[in-house]
C-alpha positions in Angstrom: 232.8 175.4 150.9 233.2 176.9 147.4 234.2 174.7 144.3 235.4 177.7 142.8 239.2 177.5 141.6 241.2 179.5 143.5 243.0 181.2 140.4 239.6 181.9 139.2 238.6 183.5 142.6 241.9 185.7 142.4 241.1 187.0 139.2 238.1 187.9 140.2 238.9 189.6 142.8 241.4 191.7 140.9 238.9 192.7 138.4 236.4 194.0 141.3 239.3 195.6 142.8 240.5 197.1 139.7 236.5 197.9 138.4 236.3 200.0 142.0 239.8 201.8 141.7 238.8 202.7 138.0 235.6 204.2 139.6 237.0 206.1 141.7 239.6 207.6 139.6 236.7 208.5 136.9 234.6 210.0 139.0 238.0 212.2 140.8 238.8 213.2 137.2 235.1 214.6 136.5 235.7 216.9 139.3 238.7 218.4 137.9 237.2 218.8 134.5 238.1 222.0 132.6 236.8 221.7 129.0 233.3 220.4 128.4 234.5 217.6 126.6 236.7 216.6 129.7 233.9 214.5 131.0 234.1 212.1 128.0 237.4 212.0 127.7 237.2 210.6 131.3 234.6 207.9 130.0 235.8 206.8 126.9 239.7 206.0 128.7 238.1 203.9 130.9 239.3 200.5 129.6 242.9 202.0 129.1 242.6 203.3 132.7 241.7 199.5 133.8 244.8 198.4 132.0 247.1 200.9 134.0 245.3 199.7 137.3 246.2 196.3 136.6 249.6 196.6 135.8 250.3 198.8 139.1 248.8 196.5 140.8 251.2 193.5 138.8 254.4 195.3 138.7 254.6 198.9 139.9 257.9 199.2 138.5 257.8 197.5 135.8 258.4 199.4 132.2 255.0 198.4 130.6 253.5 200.6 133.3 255.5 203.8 131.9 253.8 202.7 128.7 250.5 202.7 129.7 250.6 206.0 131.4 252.0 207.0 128.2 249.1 205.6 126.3 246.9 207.2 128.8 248.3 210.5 127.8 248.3 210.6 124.4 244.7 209.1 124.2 243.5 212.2 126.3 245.2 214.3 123.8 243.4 212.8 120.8 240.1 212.3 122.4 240.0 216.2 123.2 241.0 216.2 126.7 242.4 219.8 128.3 246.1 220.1 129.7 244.9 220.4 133.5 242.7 216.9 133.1 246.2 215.4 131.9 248.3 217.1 134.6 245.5 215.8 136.8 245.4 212.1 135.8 248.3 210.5 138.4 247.1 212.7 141.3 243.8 210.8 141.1 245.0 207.7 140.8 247.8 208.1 143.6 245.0 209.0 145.7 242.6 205.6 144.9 245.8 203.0 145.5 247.9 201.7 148.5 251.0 201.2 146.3 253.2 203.4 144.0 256.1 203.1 141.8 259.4 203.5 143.4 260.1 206.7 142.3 256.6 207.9 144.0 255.0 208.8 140.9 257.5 211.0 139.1 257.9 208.6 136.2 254.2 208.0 135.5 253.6 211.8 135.6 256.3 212.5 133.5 254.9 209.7 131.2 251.8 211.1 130.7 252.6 214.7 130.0 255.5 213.8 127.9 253.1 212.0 125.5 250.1 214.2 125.9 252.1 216.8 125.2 253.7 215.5 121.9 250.4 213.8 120.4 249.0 217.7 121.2 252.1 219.3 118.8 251.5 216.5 116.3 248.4 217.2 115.9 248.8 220.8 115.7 251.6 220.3 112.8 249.1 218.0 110.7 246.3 220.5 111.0 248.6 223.4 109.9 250.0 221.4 107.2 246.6 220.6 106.0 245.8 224.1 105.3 249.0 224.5 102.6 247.3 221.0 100.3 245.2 222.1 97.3 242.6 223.2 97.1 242.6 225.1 100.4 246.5 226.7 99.6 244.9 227.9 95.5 242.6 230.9 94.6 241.1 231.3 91.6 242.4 234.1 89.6 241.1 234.8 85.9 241.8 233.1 82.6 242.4 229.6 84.2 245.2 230.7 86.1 245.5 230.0 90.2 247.6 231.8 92.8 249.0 229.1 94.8 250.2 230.0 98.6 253.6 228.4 99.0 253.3 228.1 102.9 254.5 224.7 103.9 257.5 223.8 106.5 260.9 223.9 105.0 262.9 222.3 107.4 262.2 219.1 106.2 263.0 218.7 102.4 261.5 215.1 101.9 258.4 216.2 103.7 258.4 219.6 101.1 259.6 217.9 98.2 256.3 215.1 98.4 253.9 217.9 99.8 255.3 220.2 96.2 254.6 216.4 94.5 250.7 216.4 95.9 250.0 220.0 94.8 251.1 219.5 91.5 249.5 216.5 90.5 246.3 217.6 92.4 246.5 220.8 90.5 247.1 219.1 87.0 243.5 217.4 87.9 241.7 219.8 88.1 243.0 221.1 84.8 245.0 223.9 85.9 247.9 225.4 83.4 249.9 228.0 84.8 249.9 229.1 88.6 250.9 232.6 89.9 253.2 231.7 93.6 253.8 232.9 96.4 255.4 231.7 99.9 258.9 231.1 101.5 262.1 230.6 99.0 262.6 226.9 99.8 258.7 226.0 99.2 258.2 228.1 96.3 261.4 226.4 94.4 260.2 222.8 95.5 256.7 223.6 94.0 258.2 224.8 91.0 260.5 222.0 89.7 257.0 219.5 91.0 254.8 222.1 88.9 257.0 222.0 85.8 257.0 217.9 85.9 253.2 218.2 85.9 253.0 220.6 82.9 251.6 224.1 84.7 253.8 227.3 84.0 254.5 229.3 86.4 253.8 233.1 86.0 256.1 235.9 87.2 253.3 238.0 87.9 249.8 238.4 87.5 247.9 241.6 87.5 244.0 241.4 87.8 242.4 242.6 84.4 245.4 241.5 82.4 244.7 238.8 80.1 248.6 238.4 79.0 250.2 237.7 82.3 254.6 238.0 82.5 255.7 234.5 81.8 258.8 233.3 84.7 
């Protein structure tokens, strides 16, 4: 007869369960990889996988399953994974388990596109914003003078007025003085008042060849 707690024999008989679901669902998600990275994305979500098996298999209806699917989600986003792995994800699952939530899967799918979905746009709006900080929005003109692109988002004037604030100060760094600009009404205006607090005049115009540029 075994010694062995019977609490302690319960959980150990979760985790194998919950080990052999996770298995399955990895290796059902390989088969529906589209992008070559899909395959890792699979591996490296395993232990946040483990955490949505238990907690269908603790509460199916509970809300902390809604969150993990959500985590699921947005973790495939950021680790690389493609939109037909994520629309994927509950399907394999559903398939591996004897239970489901009440609403037969509708919330966790909706979960985990919902978040895939927004950590994808996030993402997207930080790696277009990154192209408008200096150096990458300045060229090089002549005579010390930069032509700065003035291409940042202006629906969001605290977000404009502290992106205006980084050019300028970066810009006064690297020693610039006056700045030819360029870009949408509402970022150019921002840059300027943030350009004028660092020190660097802004040109009207610049014409290559011309050593006295039109002063604004």
């Amino acid at each position: 007869m075994s010694t062995t707690p019977r609490s302690v024999q319960s959980r150990a008989e979760v985790d194998t369960r919950v080990t052999r679901i996770v298995d399955r669902w990895c290796e059902t998600d390989r088969t529906h990889a589209f992008l070559r990275s899909d395959s890792d994305v699979v591996e490296t979500t395993r232990p946040l996988r483990a955490l949505v098996v238990e907690e269908l298999l603790r509460a199916p209806d509970s809300r902390d399953l809604l969150n993990a699917f959500a985590a699921l989600g947005r973790l495939t986003a950021e680790r690389g994974g493609s939109p037909t792995l994520a629309a994927m994800l509950v399907d394999g699952l559903a398939r591996e388990v004897d239970r489901a939530p009440a609403d037969g899967w509708i919330g966790a799918r909706g979960a985990v596109v919902e978040s895939f979905v927004r950590a994808t746009t996030d993402a997207s709006r930080e790696g277009d914003a990154e192209r408008w900080e200096y150096p990458a929005c300045a060229v090089p003109l002549h005579d010390g003078i930069v032509a700065i692109a003035a291409g940042y988002r202006d629906d969001d004037e605290d977000a404009l007025a502290g992106w205006a604030s980084r050019v300028a100060h970066a810009a006064s760094l690297t020693g610039v003085r006056r700045v030819v600009l360029s870009g949408s009404p509402m970022a150019v205006a921002a840059l300027e008042d943030a350009l004028g607090i660092a020190g660097i005049e802004r040109l009207a115009s610049y014409a290559v060849g011309n050593t006295r540029p039109k002063k604004g």
